[in-house]
C-alpha positions in Angstrom: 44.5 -27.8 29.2 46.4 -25.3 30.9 47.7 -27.9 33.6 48.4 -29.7 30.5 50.9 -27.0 29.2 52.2 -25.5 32.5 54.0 -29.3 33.3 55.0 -29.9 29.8 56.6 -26.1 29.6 58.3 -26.7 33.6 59.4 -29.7 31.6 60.8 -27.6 28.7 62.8 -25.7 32.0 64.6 -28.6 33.1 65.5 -28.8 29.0 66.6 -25.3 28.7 68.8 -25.4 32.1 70.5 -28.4 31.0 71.2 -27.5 27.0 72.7 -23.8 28.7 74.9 -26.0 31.3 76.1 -28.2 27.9 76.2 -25.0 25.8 79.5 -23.8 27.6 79.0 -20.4 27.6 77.3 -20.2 24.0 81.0 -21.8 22.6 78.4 -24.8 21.3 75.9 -25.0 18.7 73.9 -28.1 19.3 73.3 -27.5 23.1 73.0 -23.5 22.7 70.2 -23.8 19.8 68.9 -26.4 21.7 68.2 -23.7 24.9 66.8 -21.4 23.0 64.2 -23.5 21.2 63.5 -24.9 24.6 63.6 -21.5 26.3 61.1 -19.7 24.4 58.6 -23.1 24.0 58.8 -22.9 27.7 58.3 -19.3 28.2 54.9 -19.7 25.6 53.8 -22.6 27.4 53.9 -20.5 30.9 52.6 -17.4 29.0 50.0 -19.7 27.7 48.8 -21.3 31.0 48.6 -17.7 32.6 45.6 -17.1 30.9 43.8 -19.7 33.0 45.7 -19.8 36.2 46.9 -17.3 38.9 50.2 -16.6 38.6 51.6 -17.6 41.8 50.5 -20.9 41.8 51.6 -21.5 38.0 55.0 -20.1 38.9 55.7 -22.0 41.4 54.9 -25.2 39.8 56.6 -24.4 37.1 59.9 -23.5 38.6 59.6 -26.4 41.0 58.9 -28.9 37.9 61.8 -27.1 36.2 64.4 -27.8 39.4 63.3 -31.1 40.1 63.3 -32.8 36.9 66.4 -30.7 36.3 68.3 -32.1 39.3 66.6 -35.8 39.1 68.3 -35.8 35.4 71.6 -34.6 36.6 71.5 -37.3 39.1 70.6 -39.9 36.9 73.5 -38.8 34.4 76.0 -38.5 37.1 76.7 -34.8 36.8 75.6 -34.7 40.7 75.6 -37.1 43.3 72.7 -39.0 44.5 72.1 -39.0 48.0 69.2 -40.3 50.2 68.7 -36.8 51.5 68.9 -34.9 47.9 66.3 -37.7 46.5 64.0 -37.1 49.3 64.6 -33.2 49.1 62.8 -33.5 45.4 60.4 -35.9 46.6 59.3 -32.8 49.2 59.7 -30.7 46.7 57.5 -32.9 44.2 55.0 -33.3 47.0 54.6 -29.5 47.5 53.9 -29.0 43.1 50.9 -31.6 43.3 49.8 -29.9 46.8 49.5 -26.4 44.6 47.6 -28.4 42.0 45.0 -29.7 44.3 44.5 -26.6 46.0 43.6 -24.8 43.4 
């Protein structure tokens, strides 16, 4: 269950970092109410899988599910360009999340 909530809340990162980059400074509503929701269910969901995992390991995939899935969406969207190299830079760092998970 922990696993469970550790991806869903790195998830919740990629949400949060994108509704701050919308938010523009705090100037809008949607996107800024939108962070914080997403901020602190992200923050409980890490806080929650703690309890069960060590905290290097859930950290790490946390952040790294966080800045792939943020950078995969900006890519998709066209806020950042897509290159072979970038794609297979998330793929590595994809690769190196599922290596923490079966080391555990």
């Amino acid at each position: 269950m922990s696993w469970i909530v550790l991806v869903l809340s790195g998830l919740l990162e990629a949400v949060w970092a994108t509704a701050l980059s919308r938010s523009e400074g705090f100037s809008n509503v949607v996107p800024s109410i939108v962070f914080g929701v997403a901020l602190v269910a992200s923050m409980g969901g890490l806080a929650f899988a703690l309890r069960d995992l060590p905290v290097g390991t859930a950290y790490a995939v946390w952040v790294g599910i966080g800045a792939a899935t943020t950078v995969a969406w900006a890519m998709a969207t066209g806020a950042e360009p897509v290159s072979v190299v970038r794609v297979l830079l998330i793929a590595g760092l994809i690769g190196c999340v599922i290596g923490l998970k079966l080391t555990h």
